[in-house]
FIKOLZA-1660 file (N, C-alpha, C; in steps of 0.1 Angstrom, whole numbers, plus 5000, padded with zeros to 4 digits):
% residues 73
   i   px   py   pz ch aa at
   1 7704 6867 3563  A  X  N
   1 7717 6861 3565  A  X CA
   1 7716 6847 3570  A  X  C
   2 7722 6841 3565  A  X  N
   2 7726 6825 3569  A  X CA
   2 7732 6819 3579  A  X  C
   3 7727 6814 3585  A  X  N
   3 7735 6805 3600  A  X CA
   3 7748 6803 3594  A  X  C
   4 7755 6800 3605  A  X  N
   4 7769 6791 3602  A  X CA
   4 7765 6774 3594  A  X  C
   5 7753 6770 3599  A  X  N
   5 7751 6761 3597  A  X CA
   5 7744 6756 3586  A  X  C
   6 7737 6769 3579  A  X  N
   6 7735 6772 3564  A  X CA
   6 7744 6771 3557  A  X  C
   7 7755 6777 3564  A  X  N
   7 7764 6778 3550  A  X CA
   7 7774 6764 3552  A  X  C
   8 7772 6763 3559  A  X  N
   8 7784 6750 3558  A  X CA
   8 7773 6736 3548  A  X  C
   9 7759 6737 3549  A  X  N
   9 7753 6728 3543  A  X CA
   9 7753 6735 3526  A  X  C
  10 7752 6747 3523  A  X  N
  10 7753 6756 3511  A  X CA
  10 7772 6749 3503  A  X  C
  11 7778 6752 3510  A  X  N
  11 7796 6745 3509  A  X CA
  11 7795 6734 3508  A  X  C
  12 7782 6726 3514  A  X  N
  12 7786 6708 3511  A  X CA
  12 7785 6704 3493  A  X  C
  13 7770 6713 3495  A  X  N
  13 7763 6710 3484  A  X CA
  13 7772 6717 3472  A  X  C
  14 7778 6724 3466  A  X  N
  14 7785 6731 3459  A  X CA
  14 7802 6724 3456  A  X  C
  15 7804 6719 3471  A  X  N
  15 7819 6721 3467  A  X CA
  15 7825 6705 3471  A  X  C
  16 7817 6695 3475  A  X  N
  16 7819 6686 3478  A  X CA
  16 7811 6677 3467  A  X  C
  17 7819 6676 3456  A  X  N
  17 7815 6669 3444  A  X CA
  17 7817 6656 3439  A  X  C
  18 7812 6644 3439  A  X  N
  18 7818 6637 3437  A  X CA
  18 7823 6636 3418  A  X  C
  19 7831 6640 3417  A  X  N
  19 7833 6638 3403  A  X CA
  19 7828 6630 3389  A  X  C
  20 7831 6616 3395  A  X  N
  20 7824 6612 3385  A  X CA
  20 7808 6612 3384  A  X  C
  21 7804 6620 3393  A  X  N
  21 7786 6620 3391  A  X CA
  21 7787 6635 3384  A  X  C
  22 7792 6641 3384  A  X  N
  22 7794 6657 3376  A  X CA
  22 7792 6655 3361  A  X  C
  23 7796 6642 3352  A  X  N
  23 7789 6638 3344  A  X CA
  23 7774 6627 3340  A  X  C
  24 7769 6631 3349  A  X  N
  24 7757 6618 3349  A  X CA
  24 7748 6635 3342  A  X  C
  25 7739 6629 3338  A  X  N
  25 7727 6638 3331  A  X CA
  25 7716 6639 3346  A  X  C
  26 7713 6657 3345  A  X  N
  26 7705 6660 3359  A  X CA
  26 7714 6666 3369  A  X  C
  27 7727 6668 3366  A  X  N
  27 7740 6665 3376  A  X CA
  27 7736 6682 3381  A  X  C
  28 7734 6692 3366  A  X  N
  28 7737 6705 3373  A  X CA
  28 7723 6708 3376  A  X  C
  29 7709 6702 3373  A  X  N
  29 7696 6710 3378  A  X CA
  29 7701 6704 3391  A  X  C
  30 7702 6693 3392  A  X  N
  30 7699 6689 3408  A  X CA
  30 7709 6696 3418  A  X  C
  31 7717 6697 3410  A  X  N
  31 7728 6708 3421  A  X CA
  31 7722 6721 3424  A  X  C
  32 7717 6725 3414  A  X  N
  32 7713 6738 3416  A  X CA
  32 7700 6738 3424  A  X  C
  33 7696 6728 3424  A  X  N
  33 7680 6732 3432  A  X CA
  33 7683 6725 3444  A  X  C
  34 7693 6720 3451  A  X  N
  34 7700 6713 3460  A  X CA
  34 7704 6730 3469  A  X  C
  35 7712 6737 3460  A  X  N
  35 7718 6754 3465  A  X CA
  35 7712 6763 3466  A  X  C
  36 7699 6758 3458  A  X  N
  36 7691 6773 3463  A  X CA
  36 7686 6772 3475  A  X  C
  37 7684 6760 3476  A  X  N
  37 7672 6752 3489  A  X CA
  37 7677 6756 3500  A  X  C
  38 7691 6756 3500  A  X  N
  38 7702 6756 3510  A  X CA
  38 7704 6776 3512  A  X  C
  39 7698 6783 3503  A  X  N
  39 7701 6796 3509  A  X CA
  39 7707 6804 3496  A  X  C
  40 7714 6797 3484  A  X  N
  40 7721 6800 3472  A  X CA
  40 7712 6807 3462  A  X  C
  41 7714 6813 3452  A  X  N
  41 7706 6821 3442  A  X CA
  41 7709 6819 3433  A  X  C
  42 7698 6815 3423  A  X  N
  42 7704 6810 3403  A  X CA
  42 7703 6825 3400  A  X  C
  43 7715 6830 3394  A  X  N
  43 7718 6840 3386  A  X CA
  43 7713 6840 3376  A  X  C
  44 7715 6824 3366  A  X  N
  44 7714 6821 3348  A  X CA
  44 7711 6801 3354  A  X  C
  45 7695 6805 3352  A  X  N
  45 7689 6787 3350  A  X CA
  45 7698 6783 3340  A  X  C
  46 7696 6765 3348  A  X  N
  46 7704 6759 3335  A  X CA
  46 7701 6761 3325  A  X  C
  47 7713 6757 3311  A  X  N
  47 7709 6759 3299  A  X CA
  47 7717 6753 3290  A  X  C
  48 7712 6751 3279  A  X  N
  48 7722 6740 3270  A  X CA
  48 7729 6749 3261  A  X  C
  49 7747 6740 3257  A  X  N
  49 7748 6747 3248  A  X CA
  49 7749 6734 3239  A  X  C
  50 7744 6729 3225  A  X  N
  50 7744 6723 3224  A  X CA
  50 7752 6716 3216  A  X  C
  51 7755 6705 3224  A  X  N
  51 7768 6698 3216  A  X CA
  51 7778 6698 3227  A  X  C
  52 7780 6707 3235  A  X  N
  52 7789 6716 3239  A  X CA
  52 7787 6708 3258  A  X  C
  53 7778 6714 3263  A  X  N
  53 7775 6710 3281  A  X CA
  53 7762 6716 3281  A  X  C
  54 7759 6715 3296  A  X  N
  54 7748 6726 3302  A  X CA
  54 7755 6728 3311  A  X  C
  55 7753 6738 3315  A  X  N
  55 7756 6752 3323  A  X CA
  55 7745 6760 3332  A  X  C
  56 7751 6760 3346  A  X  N
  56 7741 6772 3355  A  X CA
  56 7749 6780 3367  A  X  C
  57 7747 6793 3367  A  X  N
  57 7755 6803 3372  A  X CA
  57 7745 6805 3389  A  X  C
  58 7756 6803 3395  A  X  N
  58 7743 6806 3408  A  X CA
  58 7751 6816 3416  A  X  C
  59 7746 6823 3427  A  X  N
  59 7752 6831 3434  A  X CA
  59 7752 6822 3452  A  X  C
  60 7759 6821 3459  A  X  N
  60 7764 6814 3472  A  X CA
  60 7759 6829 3484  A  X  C
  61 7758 6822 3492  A  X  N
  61 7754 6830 3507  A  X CA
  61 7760 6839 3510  A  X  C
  62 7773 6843 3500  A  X  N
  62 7786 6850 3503  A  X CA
  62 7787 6858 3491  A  X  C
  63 7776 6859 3482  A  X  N
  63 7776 6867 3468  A  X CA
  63 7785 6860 3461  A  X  C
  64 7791 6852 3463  A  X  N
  64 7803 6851 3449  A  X CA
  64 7794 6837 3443  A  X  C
  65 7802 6843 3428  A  X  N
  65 7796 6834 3416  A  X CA
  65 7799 6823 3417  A  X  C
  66 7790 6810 3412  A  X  N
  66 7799 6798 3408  A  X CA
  66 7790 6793 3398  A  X  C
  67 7798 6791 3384  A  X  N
  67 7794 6780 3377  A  X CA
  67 7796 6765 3378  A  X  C
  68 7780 6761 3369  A  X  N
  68 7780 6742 3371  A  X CA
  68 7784 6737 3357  A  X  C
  69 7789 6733 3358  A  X  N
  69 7787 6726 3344  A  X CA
  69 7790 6711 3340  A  X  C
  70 7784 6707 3332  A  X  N
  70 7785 6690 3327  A  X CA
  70 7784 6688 3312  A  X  C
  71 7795 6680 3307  A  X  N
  71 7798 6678 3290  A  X CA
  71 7784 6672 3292  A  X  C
  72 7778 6679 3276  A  X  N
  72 7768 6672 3265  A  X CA
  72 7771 6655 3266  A  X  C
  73 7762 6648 3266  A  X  N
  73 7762 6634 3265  A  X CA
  73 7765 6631 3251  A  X  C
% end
């Protein structure tokens, strides 16, 4: 189980996005390896679809899902 102070660092990293970096390339590994570090679990490593984005499904300190995703360059 996660401190309070786990999870509020797990919440920064997930939900405090700055937008326009959510399109830079790297945006969703580094998120995700940012969430795991923090206590979070990759459900589905990133992965391309191509043309399309990349995408990674992680699980949070609280079980619930969240997907990343960033448009294809």
């Amino acid at each position: 189980m996660l401190s309070e102070t786990e999870r509020d660092s797990l919440s920064d990293i997930l939900f405090n996005i700055d937008l326009a970096n959510s399109f830079a390339e790297g945006f969703v590994d580094g998120r995700l390896k940012k969430a795991t570090a923090a206590g979070g679990k990759a459900m589905r490593e990133p992965f391309d679809i191509p043309g399309v984005s990349r995408i990674a499904i992680l699980m949070d300190s609280r079980s619930a899902a969240i997907g990343l995703i960033t448009p294809a360059g």
